[in-house]
C-alpha positions as CSV (number, residue, x, y, z in Angstrom):
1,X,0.0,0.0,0.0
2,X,1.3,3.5,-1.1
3,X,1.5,6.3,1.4
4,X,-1.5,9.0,1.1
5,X,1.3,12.1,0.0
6,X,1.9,9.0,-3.2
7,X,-1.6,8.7,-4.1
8,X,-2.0,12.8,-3.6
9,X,0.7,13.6,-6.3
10,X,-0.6,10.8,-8.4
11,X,-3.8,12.5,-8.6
12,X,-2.7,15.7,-8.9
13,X,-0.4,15.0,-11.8
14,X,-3.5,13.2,-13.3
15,X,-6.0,15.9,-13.2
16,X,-2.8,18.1,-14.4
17,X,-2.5,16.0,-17.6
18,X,-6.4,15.9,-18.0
19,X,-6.1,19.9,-18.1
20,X,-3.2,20.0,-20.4
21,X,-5.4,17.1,-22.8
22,X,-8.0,19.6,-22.5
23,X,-6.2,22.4,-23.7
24,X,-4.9,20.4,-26.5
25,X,-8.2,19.2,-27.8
26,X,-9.3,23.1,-27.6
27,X,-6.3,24.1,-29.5
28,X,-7.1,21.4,-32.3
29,X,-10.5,22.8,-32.2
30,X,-9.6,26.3,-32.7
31,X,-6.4,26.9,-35.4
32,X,-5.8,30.8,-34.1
33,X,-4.6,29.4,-30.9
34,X,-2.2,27.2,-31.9
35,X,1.6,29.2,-31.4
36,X,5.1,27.8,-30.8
37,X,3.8,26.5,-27.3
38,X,1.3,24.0,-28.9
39,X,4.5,21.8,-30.2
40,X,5.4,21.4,-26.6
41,X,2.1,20.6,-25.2
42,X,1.9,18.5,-28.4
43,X,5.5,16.4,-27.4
44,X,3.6,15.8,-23.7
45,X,0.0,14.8,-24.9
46,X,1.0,12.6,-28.3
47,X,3.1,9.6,-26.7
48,X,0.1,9.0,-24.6
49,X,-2.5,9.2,-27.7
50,X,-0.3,7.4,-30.4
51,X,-0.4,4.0,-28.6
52,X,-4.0,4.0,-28.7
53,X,-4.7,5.1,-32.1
54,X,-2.6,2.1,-32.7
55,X,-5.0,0.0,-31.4
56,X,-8.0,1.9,-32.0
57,X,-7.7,4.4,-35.4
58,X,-9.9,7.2,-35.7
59,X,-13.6,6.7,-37.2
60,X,-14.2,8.9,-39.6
61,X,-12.2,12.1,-38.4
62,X,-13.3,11.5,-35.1
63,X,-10.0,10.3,-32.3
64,X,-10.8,7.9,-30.4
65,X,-7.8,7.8,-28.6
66,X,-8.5,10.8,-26.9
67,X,-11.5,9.8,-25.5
68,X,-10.0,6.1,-24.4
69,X,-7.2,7.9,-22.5
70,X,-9.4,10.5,-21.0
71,X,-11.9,7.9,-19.6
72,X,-8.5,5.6,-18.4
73,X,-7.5,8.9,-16.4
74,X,-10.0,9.5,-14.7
75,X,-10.8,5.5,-13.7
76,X,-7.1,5.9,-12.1
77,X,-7.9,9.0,-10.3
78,X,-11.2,7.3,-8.9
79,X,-9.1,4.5,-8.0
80,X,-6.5,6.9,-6.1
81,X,-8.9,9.3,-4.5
82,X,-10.9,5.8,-3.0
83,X,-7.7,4.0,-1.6
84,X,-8.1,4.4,1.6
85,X,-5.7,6.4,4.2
86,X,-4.7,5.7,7.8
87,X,-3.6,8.8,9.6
């Protein structure tokens, strides 16, 4: 069993990465945005995303992958906020 601080930074890095995911889907969504910042967000988000287009391509235009990981994310941060903590 991991110490509570461990399962605290684990869930705070993962709702950190849903944000930045976020931002990223926005940015996709809206071309004026995008800027010399958007290839670095891009170098974060896209190792996580091309694994799973791997396994699951995009349907008609619409990324799946996205979806998959965002759902997987927040399943692990259910799964970190429920584990129980002994003072």
């Amino acid at each position: 069993m991991l110490p509570c601080i461990v399962w605290d930074v684990l869930s705070k890095l993962f709702g950190l990465y849903l944000l930045l995911m976020l931002v990223y889907a926005v940015v996709s969504w809206i071309p004026s945005l995008r800027g010399r910042w958007t290839d670095y967000l891009a170098m974060v988000i896209e190792p996580v995303l091309t694994p799973v287009r791997r396994v699951i391509p995009p349907l008609g235009g619409l990324d799946l992958s996205f979806l998959v990981v965002f759902i997987v994310l927040q399943f692990v941060m259910r799964l970190a906020a429920g584990e129980p903590c002994s003072p």
